[in-house]
C-alpha positions as CSV (number, residue, x, y, z in Angstrom):
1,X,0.0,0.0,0.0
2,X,1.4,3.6,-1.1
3,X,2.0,5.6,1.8
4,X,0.7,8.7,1.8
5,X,1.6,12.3,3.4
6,X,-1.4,11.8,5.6
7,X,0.3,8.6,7.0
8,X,4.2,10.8,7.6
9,X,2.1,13.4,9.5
10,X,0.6,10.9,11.6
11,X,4.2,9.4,12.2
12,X,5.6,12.9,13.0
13,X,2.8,13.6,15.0
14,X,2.2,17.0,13.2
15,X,-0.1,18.3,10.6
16,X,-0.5,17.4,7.4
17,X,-0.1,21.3,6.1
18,X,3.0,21.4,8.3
19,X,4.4,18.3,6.1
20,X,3.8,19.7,3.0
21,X,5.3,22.9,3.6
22,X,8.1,21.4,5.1
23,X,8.8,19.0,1.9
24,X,8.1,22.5,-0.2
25,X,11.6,24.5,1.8
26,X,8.8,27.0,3.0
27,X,10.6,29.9,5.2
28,X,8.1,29.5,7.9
29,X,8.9,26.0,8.5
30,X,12.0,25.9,11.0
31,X,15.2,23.7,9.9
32,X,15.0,21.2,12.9
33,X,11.2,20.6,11.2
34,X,12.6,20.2,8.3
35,X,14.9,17.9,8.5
36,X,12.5,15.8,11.0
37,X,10.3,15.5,7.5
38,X,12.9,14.5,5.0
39,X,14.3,11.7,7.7
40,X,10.6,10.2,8.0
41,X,9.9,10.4,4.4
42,X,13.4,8.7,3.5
43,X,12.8,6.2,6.1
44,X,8.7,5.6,5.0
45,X,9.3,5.5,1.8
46,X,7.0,8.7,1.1
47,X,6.6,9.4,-2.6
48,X,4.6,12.5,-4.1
49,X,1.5,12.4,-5.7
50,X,2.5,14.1,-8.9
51,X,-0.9,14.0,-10.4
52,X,-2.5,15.1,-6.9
53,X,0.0,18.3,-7.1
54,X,-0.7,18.5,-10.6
55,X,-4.1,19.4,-9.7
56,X,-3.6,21.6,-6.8
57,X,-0.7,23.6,-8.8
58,X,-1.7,23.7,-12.0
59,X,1.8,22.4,-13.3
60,X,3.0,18.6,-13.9
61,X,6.8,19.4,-14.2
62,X,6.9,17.5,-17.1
63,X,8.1,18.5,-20.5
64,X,7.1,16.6,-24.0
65,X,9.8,16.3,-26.3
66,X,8.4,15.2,-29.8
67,X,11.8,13.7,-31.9
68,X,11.2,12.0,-35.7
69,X,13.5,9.4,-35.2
70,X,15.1,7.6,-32.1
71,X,17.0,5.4,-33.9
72,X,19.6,7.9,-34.9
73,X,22.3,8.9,-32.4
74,X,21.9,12.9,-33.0
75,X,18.9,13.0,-31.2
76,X,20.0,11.1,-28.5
77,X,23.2,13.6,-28.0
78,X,20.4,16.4,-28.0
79,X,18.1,14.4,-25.6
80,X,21.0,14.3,-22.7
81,X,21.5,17.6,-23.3
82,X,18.0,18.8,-22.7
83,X,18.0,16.9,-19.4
84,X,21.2,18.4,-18.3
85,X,19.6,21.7,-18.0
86,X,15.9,20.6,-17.3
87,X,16.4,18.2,-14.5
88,X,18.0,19.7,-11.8
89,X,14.9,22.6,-12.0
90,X,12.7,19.0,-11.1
91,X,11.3,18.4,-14.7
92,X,10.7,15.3,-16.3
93,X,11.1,14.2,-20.1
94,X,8.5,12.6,-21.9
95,X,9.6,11.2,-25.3
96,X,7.7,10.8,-28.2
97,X,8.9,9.4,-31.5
98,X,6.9,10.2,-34.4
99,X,9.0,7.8,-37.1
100,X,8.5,10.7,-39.3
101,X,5.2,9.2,-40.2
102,X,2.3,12.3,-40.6
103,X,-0.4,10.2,-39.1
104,X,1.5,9.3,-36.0
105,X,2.9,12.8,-35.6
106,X,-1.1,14.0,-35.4
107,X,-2.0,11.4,-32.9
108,X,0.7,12.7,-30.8
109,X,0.1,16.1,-31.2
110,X,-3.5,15.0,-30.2
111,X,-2.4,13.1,-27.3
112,X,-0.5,16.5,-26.1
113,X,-4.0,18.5,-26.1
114,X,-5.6,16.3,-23.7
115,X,-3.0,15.1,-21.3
116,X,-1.4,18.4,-20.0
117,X,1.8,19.6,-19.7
118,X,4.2,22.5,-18.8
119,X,5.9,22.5,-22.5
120,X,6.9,21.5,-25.8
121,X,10.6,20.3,-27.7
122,X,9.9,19.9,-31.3
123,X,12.8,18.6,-32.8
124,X,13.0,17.9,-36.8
125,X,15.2,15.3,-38.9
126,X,15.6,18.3,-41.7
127,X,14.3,21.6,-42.9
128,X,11.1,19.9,-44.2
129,X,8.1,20.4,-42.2
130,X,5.2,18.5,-42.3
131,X,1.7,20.8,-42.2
132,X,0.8,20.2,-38.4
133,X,4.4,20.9,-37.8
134,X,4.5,24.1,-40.0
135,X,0.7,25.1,-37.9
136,X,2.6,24.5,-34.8
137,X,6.2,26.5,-35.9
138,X,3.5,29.3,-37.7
139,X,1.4,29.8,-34.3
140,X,2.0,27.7,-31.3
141,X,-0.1,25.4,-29.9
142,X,-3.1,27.2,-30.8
143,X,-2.1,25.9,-34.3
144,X,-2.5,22.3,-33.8
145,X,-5.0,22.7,-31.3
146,X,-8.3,20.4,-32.0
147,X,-10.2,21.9,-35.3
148,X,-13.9,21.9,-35.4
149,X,-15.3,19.1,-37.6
150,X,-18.4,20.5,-39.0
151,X,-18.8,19.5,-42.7
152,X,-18.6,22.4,-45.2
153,X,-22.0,21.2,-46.3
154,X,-25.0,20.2,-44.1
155,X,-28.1,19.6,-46.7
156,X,-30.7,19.8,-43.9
157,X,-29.2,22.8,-42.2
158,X,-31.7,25.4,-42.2
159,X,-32.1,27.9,-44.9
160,X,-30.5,31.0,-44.7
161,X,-33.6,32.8,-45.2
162,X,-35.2,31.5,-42.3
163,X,-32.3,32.0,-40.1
164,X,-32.8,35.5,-41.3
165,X,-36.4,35.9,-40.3
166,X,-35.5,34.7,-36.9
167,X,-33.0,37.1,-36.5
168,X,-34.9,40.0,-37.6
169,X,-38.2,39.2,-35.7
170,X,-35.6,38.6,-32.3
171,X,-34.6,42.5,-33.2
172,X,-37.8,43.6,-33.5
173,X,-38.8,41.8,-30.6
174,X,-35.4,41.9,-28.7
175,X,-36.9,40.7,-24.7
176,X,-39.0,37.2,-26.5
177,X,-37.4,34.0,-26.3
178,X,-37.6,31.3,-28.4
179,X,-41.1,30.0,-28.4
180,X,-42.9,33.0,-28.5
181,X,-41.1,33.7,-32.1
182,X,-41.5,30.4,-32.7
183,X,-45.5,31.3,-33.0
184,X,-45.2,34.2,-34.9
185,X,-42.5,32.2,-37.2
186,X,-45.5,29.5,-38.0
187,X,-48.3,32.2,-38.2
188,X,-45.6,33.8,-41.3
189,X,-45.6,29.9,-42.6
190,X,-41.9,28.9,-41.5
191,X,-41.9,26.0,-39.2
192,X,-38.8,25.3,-36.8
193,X,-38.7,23.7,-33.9
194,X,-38.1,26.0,-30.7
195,X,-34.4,24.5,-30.2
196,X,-33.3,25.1,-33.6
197,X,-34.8,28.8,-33.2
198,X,-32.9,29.0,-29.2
199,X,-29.7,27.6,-31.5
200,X,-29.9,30.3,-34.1
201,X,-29.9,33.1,-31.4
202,X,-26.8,31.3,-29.8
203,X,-25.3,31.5,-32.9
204,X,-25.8,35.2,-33.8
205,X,-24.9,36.4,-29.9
206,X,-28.9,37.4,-29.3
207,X,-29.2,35.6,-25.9
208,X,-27.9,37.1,-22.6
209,X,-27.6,35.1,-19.5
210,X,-29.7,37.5,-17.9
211,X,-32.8,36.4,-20.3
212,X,-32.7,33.3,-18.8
213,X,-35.3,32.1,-16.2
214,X,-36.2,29.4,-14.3
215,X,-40.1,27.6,-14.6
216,X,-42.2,28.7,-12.0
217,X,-43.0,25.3,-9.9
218,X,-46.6,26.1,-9.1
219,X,-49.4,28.4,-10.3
220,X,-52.8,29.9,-9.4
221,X,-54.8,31.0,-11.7
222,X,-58.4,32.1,-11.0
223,X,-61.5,30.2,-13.1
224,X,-62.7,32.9,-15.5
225,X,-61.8,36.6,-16.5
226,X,-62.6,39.6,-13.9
227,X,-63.0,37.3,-11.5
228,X,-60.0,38.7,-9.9
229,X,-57.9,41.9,-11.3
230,X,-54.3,42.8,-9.9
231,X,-53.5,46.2,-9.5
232,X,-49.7,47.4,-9.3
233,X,-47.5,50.0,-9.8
234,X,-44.2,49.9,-11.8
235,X,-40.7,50.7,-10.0
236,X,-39.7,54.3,-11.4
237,X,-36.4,52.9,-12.3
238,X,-35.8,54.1,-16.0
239,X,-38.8,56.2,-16.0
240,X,-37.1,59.4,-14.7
241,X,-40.3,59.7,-12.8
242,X,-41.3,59.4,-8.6
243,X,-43.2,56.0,-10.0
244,X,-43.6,54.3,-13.0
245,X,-46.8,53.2,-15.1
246,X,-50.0,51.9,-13.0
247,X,-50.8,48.4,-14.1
248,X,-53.9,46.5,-14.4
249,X,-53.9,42.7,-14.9
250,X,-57.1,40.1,-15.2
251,X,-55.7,37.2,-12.9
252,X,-57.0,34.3,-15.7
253,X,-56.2,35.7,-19.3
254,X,-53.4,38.2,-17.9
255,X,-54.6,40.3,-20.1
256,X,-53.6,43.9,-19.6
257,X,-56.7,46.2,-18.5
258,X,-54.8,49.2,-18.4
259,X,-51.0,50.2,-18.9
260,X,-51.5,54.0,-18.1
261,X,-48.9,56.6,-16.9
262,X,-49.9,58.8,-14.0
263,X,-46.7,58.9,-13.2
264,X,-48.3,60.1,-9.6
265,X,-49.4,57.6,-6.5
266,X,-52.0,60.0,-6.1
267,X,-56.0,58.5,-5.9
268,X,-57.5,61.1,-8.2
269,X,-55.5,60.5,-11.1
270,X,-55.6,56.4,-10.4
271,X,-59.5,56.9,-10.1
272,X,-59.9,58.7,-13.4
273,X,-57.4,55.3,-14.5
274,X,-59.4,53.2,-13.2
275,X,-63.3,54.7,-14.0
276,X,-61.6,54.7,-18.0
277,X,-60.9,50.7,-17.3
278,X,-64.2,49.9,-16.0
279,X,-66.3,51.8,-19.0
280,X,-63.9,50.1,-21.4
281,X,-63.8,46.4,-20.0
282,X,-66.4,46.5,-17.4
283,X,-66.1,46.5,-13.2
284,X,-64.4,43.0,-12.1
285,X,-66.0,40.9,-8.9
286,X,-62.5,41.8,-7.0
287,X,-59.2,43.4,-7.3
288,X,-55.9,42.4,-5.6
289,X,-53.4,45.1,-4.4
290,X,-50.5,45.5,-2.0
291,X,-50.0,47.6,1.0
292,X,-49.2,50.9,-0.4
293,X,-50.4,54.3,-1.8
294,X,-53.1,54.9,-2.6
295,X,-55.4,52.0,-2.0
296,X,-54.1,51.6,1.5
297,X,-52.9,54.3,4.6
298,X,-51.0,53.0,7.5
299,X,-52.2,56.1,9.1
300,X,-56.3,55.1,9.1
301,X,-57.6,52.4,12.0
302,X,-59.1,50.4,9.0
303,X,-56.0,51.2,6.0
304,X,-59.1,51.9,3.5
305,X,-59.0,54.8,1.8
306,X,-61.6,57.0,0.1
307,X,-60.6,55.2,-3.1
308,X,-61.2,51.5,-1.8
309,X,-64.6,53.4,-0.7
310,X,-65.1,54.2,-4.2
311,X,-64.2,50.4,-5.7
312,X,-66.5,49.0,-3.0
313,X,-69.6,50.8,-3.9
314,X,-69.0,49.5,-7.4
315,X,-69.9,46.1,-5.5
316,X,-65.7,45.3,-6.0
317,X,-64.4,42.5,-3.6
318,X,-61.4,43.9,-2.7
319,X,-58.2,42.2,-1.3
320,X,-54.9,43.1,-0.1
321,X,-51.7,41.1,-0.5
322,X,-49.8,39.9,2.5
323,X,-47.2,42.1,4.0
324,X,-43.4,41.7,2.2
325,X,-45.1,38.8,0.2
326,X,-44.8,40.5,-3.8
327,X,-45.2,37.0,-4.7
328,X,-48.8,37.2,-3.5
329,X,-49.5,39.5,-6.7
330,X,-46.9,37.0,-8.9
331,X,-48.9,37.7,-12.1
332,X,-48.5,41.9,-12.0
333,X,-45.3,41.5,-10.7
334,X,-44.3,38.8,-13.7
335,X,-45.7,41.5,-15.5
336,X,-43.5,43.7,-14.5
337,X,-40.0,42.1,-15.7
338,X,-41.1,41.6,-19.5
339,X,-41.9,45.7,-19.2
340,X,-38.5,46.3,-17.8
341,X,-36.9,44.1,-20.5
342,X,-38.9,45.5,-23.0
343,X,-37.8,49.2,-21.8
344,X,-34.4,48.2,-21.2
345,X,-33.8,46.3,-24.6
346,X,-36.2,48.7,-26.8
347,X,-35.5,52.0,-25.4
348,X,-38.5,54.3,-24.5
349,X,-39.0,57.8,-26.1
350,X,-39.2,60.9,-23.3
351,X,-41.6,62.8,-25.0
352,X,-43.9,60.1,-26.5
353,X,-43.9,57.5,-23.1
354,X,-47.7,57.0,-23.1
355,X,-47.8,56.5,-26.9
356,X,-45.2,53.5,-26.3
357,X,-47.1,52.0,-23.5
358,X,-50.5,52.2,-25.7
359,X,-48.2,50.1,-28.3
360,X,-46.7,47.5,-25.8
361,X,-50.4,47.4,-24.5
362,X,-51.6,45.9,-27.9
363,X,-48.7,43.7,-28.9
364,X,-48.9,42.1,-24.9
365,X,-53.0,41.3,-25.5
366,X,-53.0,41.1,-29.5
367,X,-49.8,39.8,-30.5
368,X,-46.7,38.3,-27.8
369,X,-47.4,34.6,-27.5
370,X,-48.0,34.0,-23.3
371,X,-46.5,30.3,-22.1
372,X,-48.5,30.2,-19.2
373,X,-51.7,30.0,-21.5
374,X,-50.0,27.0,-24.0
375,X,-48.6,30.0,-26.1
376,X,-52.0,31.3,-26.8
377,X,-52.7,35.8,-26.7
378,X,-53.8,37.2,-23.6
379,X,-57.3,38.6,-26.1
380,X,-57.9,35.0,-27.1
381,X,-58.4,34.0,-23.4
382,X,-60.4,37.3,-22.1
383,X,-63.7,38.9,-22.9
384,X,-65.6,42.1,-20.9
385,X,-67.4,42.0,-18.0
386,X,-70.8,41.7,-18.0
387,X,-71.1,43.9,-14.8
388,X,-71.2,47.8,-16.4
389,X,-69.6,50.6,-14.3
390,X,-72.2,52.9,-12.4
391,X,-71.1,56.3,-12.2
392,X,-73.9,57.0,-9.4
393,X,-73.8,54.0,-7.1
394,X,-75.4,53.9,-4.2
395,X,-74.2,54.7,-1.2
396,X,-73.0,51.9,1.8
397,X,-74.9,50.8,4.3
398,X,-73.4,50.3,7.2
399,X,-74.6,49.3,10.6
400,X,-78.4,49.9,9.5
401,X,-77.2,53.3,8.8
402,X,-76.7,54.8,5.7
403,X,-73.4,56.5,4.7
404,X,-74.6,58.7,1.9
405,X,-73.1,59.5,-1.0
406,X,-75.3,61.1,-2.9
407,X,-75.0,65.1,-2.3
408,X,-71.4,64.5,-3.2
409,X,-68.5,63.1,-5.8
410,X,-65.9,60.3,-4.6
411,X,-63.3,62.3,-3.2
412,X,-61.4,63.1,-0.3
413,X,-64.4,63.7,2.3
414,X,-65.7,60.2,1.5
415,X,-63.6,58.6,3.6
416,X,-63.2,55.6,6.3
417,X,-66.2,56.5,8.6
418,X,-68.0,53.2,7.5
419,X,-64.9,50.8,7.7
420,X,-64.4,48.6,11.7
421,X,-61.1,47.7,12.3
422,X,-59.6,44.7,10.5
423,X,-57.1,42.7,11.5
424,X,-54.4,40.9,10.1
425,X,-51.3,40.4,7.6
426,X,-53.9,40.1,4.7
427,X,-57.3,41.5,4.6
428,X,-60.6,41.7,2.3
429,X,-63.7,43.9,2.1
430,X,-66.4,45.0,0.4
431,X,-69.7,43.8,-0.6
432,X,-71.0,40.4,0.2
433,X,-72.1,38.1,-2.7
434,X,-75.8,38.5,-1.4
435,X,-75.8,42.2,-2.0
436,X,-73.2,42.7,-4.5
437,X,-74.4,45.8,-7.3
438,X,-76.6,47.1,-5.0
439,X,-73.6,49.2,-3.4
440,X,-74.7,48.0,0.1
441,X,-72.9,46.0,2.5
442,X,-68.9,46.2,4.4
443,X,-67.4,42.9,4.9
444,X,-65.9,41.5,8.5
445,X,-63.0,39.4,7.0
446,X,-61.9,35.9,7.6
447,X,-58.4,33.9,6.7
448,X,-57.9,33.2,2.9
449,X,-54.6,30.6,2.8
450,X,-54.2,32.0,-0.7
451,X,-53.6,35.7,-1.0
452,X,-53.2,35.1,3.1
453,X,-56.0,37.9,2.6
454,X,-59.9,37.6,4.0
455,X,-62.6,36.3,3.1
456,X,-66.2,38.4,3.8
457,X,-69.3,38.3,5.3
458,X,-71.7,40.7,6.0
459,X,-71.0,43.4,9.0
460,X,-73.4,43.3,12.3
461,X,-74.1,46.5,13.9
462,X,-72.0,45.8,17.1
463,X,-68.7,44.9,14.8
464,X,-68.6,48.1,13.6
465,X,-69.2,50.2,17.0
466,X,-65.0,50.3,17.5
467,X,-64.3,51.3,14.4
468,X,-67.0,54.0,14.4
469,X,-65.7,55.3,17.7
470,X,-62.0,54.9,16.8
471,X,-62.6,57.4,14.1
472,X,-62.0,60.0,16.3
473,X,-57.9,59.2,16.7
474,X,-57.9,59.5,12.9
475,X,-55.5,62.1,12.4
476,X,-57.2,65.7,10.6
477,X,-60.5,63.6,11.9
478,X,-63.6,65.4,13.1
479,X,-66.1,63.4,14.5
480,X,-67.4,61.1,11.8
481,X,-66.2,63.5,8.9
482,X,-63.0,62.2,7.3
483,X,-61.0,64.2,6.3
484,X,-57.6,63.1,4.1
485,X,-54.4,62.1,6.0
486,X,-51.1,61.7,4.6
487,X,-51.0,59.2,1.9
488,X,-54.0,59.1,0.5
């Protein structure tokens, strides 16, 4: 059994790094150590590992010396000589006779690519050079180095012109990948498979490493369009602007309800948004948001605002994502990234901004293939609501009482006089499924494991006694008039 430097450190009683420095002359290493080593590795019989040290230092101390013919004494005058010199700096020879036979001389040459080491001795019989020796004398080892051996033909390669419609539609569309063009490629009648299309933008440099994503490993998806709507803002980063775009997504067709730059977190201009949405595509049974500006204020007992007011008396189920969980709202958020590439790959005009979101609007519903709906358009999977917006609704009844809305417009003095406190890392309210379009009703909310939000049911007149009284902590408050606080 080969003794090993593991086995001399156990004999010397030290560690093994102590052993291998001492067998390396390192300065730190004291003579009397030293000497200790070389004794016990005399008297084991301790040989390196070359190929072990090989590995750990990159270098094999070994040179290849390639001579045509052995037989003749020159070459062995000029092999003695080479390990005159080379020896006592602790390299080894390897000798490789070539017989002056081309084929063997290219096996060997071969053979010196894939077993490493730390140089090269070419010596030649005459002046004549063969034409992997003349590669090698011409440019180094990156001249016999192994050569690609893709025939200068291919008959089923594919067609230059289709390899051209790739690349141009990956330039017009630079953040798809390779299915989505893979749709548009069939819809234009050329038909390749999504890995020869993925090849094609390796080949032309068209695929970043940052392009690349994992699958998702599970989804939710609600059953039907507007049942559920997510509503978002985009980061401001490369809009130049406090926030970027306010995005509206339908939770089943991910179909994008609005794409509209208020460029504000303001509720006004999110409200005139949103009332533009609804007469276009109809009022959804709920929306999904997070925890910030404006449909929610840290400040208020019940975090509603007079916006969420508004939403609820269109009959809206509303529901709020659970703190630090983005993931909650996965679909807006998803959203989200393809903008950013898109921005970040297409550029987006200062002057014309909304005129580029309108744009990227239509192609995401009309035209970009979607993988989570089996490559199919956003359009093909959605249709309007039948619910209609009301631009009068009627007011909330809360508690038997009702909160009326009529002498005035939603706006800042509607505010969260109806709502009891609520709470909880997730929450929902708004009108019950028994009076949902008749604008009555404020939901007490239960656990939903999904959006860790909560479900409702109706409000009794003695749940919302607290929250009526703790109105009057509201800060700018006066009795049951709210009035805005900061952030809404």
């Amino acid at each position: 059994m080969a003794i090993r430097l593991k086995d001399v450190a156990q004999h010397l009683q030290l560690s093994v790094s102590t052993v291998s420095a001492a067998l390396q002359n390192r300065e730190d290493i004291s003579e009397a150590t030293r000497i200790r080593v070389v004794e016990a590795v005399e008297q084991l019989g301790y040989h390196p590992n070359s190929l072990a040290r090989g590995l750990i230092t990159r270098k094999t101390f070994v040179l290849r010396v390639i001579v045509p013919d052995l037989s003749r004494s020159f070459f062995a005058e000029v092999l003695k000589g080479i390990d005159s010199i080379t020896s006592p700096a602790g390299y080894n020879l390897l000798v490789c006779n070539t017989e002056e036979n081309a084929k063997r001389e290219k096996e060997i040459l071969n053979m010196l690519l894939s077993n490493q080491v730390d140089g090269v001795l070419w010596l030649q019989l005459t002046t004549r050079m063969t034409p992997i020796g003349g590669r090698y004398q011409e440019q180094g080892l990156a001249g016999i180095a192994e050569r690609s051996r893709r025939p200068h033909v291919s008959p089923r390669q594919t067609g230059g012109e289709w390899e051209q419609q790739v690349v141009e539609l990956r330039q017009r569309y630079p953040d798809w990948g390779a299915r989505k063009l893979q749709v548009l490629l069939r819809q234009a009648g050329v038909r390749l498979p999504a890995s020869t299309i993925h090849r094609i933008l390796l080949r032309r440099g068209l695929v970043r490493i940052e392009d690349r994503h994992a699958a998702a490993l599970q989804r939710f998806e609600r059953a039907e369009p507007n049942q559920l709507w997510q509503m978002d803002f985009k980061g401001s980063t490369g809009w130049a602007t406090a926030v970027g775009p306010l995005s509206v997504l339908d939770d089943h067709s991910r179909y994008l309800i609005a794409l509209r730059g208020t460029w504000t977190t303001k509720a006004e201009p999110v409200r005139e948004q949103l009332e533009s949405a609804f007469s276009e595509c109809g009022v959804p049974e709920a929306m999904l948001m997070d925890h910030g500006t404006p449909w929610w204020n840290a400040n208020a007992p019940t975090g509603a605002t007079w916006l969420t007011v508004w939403l609820m008396r269109q009959g809206i189920e509303l529901h709020w994502s659970g703190y630090r969980h983005p993931q909650t709202q996965g679909k807006v958020e998803r959203f989200h990234g393809s903008l950013q590439r898109a921005q970040g790959r297409r550029g987006v005009p200062d002057e014309q901004r909304q005129q580029w979101l309108d744009q990227y609007r239509h192609e995401y519903n009309q035209v970009r293939p979607h993988e989570a709906l089996g490559m199919q358009t956003p359009a093909s999977r959605w249709r309007p609501s039948e619910r209609r917006y009301d631009p009068n609704p009627r007011a909330l009844a809360v508690s038997g009482r009702s909160h009326r809305g009529e002498s005035r417009q939603p706006g800042p003095d509607l505010g969260r006089a109806p709502l009891g406190h609520q709470p909880g890392l997730g929450r929902t309210v708004g009108a019950t499924s028994q009076n949902r379009g008749a604008g009555a009703g404020v939901s007490l909310p239960q656990r939903d494991p999904r959006t860790r939000s909560r479900q409702p049911t109706l409000h009794g007149r003695g749940a919302l006694a607290g929250g009526l009284s703790s109105i009057q902590k509201c800060k700018g408050c006066v009795g049951t008039e709210c009035k805005p606080c900061r952030g809404t």
